[in-house]
C-alpha positions in Angstrom: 4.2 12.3 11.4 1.9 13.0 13.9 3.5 15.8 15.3 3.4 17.1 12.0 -0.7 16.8 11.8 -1.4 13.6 10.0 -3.2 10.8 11.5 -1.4 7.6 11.2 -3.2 4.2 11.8 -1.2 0.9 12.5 -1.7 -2.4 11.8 -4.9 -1.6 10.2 -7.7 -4.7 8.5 -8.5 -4.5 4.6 -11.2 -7.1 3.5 -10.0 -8.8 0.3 -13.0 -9.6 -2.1 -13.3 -11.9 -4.7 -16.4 -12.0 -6.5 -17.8 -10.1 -4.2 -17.1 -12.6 -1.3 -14.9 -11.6 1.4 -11.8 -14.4 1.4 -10.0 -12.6 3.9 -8.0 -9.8 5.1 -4.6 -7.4 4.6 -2.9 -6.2 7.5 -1.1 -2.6 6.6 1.8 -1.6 8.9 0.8 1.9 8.6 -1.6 3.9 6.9 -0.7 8.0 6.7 -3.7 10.7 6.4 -5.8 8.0 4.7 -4.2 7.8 1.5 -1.0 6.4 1.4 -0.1 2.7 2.9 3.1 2.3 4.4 4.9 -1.6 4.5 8.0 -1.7 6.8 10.8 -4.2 6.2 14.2 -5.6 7.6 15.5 -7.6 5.6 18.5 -7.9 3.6 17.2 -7.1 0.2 13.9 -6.3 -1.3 12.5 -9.4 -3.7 10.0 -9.1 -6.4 7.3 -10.7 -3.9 7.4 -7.8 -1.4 6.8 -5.3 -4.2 4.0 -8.0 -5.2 2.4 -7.7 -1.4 2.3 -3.9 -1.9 0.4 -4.0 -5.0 -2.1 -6.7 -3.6 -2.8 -4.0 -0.9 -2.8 -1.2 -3.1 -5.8 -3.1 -5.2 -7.5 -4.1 -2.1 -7.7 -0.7 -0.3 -8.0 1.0 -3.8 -5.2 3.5 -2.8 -3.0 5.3 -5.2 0.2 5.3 -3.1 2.2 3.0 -1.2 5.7 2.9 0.4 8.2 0.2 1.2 10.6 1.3 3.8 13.6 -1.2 4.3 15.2 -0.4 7.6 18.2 -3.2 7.3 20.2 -1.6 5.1 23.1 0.9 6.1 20.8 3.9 4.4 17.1 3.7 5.0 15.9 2.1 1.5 12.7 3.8 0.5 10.3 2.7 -2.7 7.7 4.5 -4.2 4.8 2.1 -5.5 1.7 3.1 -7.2 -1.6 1.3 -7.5 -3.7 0.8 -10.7 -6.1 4.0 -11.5 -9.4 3.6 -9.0 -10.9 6.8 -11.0 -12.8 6.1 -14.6 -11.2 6.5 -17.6 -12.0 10.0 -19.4 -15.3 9.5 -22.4 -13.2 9.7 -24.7 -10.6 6.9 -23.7 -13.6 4.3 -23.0 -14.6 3.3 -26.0 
């Protein structure tokens, strides 16, 4: 990736808030150009709390995209995940 241009971060800190307190902090494999967080598995098969863990980190870095890459498989197993909307709804659907 970075031959290609992008800047890629590893292992990179995300404060969680709640209530406006910090309680702690994410750890993202990989974060690509800024925008899209990258979580890197072996494992034998994907579970519902792994896709759970990606949309925790979505929320807490208020991101739009995320990958899950599991390498243990006999074909590289890639999901697409998408956080919740960070940008405010249109006037129109507000009220």
């Amino acid at each position: 990736m970075r031959k290609r241009g992008l800047s890629v971060a590893k292992q990179v800190e995300v404060p969680i808030f709640y209530d406006g307190v910090e309680v702690g902090t994410h750890r993202l494999d990989l974060l690509i150009a800024e925008t899209i967080m990258v979580e890197l598995k072996a494992i034998k098969a994907l579970e519902d709390v792994h896709f759970a863990v990606v949309r925790s980190y979505l929320v807490a870095t208020r991101l739009e995209r995320g990958l899950l890459f599991n390498f243990a498989r006999p074909a590289l197993e890639i999901k697409r995940m998408f956080g919740p909307l960070t940008r405010p709804f249109p006037a129109f659907l507000a009220s």
